[in-house]
C-alpha distance (Angstrom), angle and dihedral (degrees) to the residues before:
residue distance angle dihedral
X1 . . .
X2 3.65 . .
X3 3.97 125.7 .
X4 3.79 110.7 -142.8
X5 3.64 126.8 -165.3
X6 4.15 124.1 -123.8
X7 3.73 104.4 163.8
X8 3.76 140.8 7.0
X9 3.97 130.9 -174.4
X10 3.91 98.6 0.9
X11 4.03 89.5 173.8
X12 3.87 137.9 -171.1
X13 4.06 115.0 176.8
X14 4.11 127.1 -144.1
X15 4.17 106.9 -72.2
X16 3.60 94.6 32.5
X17 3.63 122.9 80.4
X18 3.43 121.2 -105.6
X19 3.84 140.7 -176.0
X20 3.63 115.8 0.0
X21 3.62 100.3 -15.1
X22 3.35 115.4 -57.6
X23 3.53 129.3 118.6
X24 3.85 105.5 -115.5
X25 3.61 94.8 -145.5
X26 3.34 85.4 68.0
X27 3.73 88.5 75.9
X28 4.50 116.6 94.9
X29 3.91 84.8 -158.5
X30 3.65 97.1 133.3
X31 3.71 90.6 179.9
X32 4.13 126.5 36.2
X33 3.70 118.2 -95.1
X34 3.30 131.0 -147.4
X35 3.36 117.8 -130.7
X36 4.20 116.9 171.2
X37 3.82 114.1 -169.4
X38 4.65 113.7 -162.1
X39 3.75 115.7 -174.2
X40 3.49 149.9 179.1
X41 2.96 145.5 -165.1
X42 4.31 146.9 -169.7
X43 4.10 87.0 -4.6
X44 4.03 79.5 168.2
X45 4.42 95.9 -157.2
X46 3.99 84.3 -58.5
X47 3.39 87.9 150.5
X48 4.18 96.4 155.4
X49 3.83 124.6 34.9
X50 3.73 120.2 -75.8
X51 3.46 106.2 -89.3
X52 4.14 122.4 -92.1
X53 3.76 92.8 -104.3
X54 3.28 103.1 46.1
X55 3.52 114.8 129.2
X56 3.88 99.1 -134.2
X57 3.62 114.4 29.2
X58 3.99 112.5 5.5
X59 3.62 110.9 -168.4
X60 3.61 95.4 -4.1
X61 3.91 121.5 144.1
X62 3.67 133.0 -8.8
X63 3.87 138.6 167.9
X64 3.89 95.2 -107.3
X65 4.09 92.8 48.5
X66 4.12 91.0 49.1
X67 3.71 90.3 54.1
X68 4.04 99.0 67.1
X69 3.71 91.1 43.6
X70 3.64 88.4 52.7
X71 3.54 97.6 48.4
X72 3.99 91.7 50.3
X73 4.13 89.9 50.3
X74 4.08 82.8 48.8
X75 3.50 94.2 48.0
X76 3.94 98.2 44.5
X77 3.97 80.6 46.9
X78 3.67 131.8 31.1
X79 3.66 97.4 -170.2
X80 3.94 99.3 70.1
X81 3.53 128.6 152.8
X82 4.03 118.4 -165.6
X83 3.89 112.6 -169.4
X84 3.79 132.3 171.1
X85 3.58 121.7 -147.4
X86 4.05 98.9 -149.5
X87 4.04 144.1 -93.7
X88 3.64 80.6 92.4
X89 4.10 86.4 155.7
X90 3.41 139.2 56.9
X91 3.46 133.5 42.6
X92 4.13 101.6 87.7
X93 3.52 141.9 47.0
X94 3.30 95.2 -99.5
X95 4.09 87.7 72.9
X96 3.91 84.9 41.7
X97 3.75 94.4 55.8
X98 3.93 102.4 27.5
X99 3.64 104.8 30.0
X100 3.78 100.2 -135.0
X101 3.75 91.4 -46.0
X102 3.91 93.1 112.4
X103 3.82 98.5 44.1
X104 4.07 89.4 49.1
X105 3.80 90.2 51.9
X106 3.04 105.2 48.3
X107 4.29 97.7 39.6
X108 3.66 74.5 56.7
X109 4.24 98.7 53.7
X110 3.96 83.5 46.2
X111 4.11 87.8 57.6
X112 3.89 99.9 -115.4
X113 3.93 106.4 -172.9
X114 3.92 93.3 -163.0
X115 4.02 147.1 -30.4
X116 3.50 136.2 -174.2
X117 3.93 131.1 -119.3
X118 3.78 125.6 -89.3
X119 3.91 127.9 -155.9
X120 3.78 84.8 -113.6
X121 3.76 89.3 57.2
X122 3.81 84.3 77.5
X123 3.91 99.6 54.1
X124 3.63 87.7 108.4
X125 3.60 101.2 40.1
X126 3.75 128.6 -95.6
X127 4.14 85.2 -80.9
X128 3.57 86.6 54.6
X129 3.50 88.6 51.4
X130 4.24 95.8 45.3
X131 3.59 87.2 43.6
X132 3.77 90.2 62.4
X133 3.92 92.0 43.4
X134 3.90 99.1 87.4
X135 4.04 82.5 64.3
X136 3.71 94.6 58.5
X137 4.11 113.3 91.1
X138 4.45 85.9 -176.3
X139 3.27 135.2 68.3
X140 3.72 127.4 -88.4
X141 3.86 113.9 -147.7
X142 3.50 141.5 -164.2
X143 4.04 135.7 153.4
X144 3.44 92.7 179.9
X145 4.01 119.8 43.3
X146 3.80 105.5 76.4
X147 3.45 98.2 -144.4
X148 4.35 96.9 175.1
X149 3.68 93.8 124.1
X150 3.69 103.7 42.7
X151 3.75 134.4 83.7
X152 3.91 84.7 -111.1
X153 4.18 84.0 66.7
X154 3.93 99.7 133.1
X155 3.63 103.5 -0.6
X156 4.23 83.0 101.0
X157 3.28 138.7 63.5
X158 4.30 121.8 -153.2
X159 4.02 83.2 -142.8
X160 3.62 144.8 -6.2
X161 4.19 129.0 -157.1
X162 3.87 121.4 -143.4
X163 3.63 126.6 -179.2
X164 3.17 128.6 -149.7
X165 3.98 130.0 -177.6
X166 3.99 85.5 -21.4
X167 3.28 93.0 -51.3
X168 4.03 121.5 121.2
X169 3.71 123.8 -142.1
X170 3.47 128.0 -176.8
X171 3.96 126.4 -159.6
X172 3.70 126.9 -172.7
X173 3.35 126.5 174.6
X174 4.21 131.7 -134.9
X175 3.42 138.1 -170.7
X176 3.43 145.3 -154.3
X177 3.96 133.7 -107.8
X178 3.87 113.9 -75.1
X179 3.64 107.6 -171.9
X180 3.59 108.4 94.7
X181 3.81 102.3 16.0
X182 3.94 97.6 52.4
X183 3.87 122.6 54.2
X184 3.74 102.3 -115.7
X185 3.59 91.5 -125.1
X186 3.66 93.4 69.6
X187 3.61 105.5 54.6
X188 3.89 85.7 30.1
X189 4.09 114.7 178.8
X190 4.19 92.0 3.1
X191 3.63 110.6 133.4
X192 4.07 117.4 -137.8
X193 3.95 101.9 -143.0
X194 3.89 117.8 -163.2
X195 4.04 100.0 -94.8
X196 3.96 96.0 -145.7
X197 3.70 92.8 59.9
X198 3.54 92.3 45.3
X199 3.48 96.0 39.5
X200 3.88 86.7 55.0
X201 3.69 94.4 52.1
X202 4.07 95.7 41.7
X203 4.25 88.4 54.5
X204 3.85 88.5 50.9
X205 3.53 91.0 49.4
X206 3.71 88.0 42.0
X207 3.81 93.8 52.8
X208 4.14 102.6 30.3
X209 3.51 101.5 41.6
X210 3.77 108.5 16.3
X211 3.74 98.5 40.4
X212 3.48 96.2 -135.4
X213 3.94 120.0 -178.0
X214 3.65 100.5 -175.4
X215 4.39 115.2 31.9
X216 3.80 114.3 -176.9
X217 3.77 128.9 170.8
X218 3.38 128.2 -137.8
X219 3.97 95.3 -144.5
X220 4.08 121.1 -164.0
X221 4.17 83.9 172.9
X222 4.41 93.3 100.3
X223 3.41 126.0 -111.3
X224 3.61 99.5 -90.0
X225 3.97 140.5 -37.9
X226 3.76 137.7 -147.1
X227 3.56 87.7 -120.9
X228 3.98 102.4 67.3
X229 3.74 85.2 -169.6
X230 3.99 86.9 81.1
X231 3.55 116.0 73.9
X232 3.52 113.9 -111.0
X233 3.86 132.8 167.4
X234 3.69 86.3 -100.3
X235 3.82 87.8 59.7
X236 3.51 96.7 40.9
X237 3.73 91.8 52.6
X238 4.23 89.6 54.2
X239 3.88 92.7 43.9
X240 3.76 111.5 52.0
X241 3.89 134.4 28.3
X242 3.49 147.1 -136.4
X243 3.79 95.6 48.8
X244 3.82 121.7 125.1
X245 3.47 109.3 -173.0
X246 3.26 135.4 15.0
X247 3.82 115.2 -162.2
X248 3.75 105.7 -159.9
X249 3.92 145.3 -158.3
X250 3.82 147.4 152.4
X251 3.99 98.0 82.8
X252 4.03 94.2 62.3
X253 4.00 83.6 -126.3
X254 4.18 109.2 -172.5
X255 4.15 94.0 -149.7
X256 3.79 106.4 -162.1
X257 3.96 85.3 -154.2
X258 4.25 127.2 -14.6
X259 3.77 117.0 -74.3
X260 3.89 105.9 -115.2
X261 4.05 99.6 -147.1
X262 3.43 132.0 174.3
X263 4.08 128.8 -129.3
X264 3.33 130.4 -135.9
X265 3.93 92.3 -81.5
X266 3.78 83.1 55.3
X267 3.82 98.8 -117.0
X268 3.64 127.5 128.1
X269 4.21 125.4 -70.8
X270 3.89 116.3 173.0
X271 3.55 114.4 -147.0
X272 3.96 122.2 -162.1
X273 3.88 145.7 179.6
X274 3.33 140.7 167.2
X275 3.70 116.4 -155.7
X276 3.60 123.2 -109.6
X277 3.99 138.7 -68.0
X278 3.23 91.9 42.4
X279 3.82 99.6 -88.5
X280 3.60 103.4 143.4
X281 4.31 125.2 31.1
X282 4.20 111.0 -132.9
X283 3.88 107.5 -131.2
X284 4.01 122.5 -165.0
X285 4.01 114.6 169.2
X286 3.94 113.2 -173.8
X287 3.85 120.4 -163.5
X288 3.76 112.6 -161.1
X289 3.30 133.3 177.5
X290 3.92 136.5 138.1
X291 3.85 97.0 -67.1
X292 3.69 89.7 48.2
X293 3.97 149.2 -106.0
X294 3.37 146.5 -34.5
X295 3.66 133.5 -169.3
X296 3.67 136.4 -145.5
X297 3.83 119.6 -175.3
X298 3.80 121.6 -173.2
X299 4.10 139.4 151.5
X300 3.70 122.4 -153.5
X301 4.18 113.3 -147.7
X302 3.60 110.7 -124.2
């Protein structure tokens, strides 16, 4: 297990704008906070390590070797978040044999707060997907699959606030485009809404009516296409504001450190992945405080 730095001291000062868009003298922290940020995403039912011989990644990853490393991060920090950007099934037998029951336990014995849905989330239907739901002790979100007239009506949430040492985070969850790479008969009556519109009106909410200091979105959209006419995290990123980080998925992306873009206000949004399998753990540590914010980006191999 090896931590492995990206980024170090990515600064804005009081006056300027920082982060995502808002103005970090806004802030009535008096003294910094602490705020530490693990992800994953696309774990795909790799419960165990890849196997020795594999070609790729041989004994890379594994349930039982993320759980120490989280623990340490937790007990260096109380104020942890761990989030999962989607696809968290299919890809082993496990999913084959278990359905998704397995991978929702045991994100739920290492403490996941939240994580978003994947298109592979749906391989065995949205009942297959309810019927796993009991198992999951975190939050499932999505902003923009209208799922009204499914059986998965009110076992998600568009967004969900934590706080943490005073500080209040927002996370809402998007997804991408069904038609065309899910059969229709497994996501059934849910509604694909476009995620930059929602994403706008989930960050006001987030920032006018929640009072949210941090807002990060746990993003199944991919990192970015040759096509700019799909929405990709890249795109989301340009198009909206006041979003800090986007925590991405659905392209298996291997980031060598976050991409620090900038929205359409021109302030700063980090964007991060982590691959696939879940080989390596995404770390993003914000300090705030009245004179404003640093960042702190790491992954740890697996």
């Amino acid at each position: 297990m090896k931590r492995r730095n990206f980024i170090k001291n990515t600064t804005a000062a009081a006056g300027l704008l920082g982060i995502g868009g808002l103005s970090l003298s806004n802030f009535s922290l008096k003294a910094k906070k602490h705020i530490t940020i693990l992800h994953t995403n696309d774990v795909h039912s790799h419960i165990e390590p890849f196997p020795h011989n594999d070609s790729k990644y041989p004994n890379q990853g594994g349930v039982a070797r993320r759980l120490p490393i989280i623990n340490a991060v937790r007990q260096e920090n109380p104020n942890v978040l761990l989030l999962d950007a989607g696809d968290m099934f299919q890809g082993t037998p496990y999913f084959n044999f278990y359905g998704g029951e397995l991978e929702f336990k045991l994100m739920s014995k290492l403490g996941y707060d939240a994580a978003t849905i994947g298109n592979h989330d749906f391989d065995n239907g949205v009942g297959g997907l309810a019927a796993q739901m009991p198992h999951a002790k975190f939050d499932l979100l999505t902003a923009n699959y209208d799922m009204h007239n499914t059986i998965m009506e009110g076992l998600t949430k568009p967004y969900k606030v934590f706080v943490k040492d005073g500080v209040r985070i927002g996370v809402f969850g998007l997804g991408v485009k069904l038609e065309g790479l899910v059969n229709k008969k497994m996501y059934k009556e849910t509604v694909y809404l476009d995620p930059i519109e929602i994403a706008e009106d989930t960050v006001q909410i987030l920032r006018q009516e929640e009072y949210c200091d941090l807002v990060i979105c746990l993003s199944h959209l991919g990192y970015d296409y040759l096509d700019k006419n799909i929405i990709s995290d890249l795109v989301l990123a340009q198009a909206t504001s006041g979003i800090d980080l986007i925590i991405g998925g659905h392209t298996h992306t291997f980031l060598e450190k976050p991409t620090i873009a900038q929205n359409k206000n021109q302030e700063f949004v980090l964007i991060n992945q982590v691959g696939w399998g879940g080989i390596h753990l995404g770390r993003i540590d914000f300090y705030l405080d009245e004179a404003g914010t640093t960042n702190n980006a790491v992954y740890y191999d697996i």
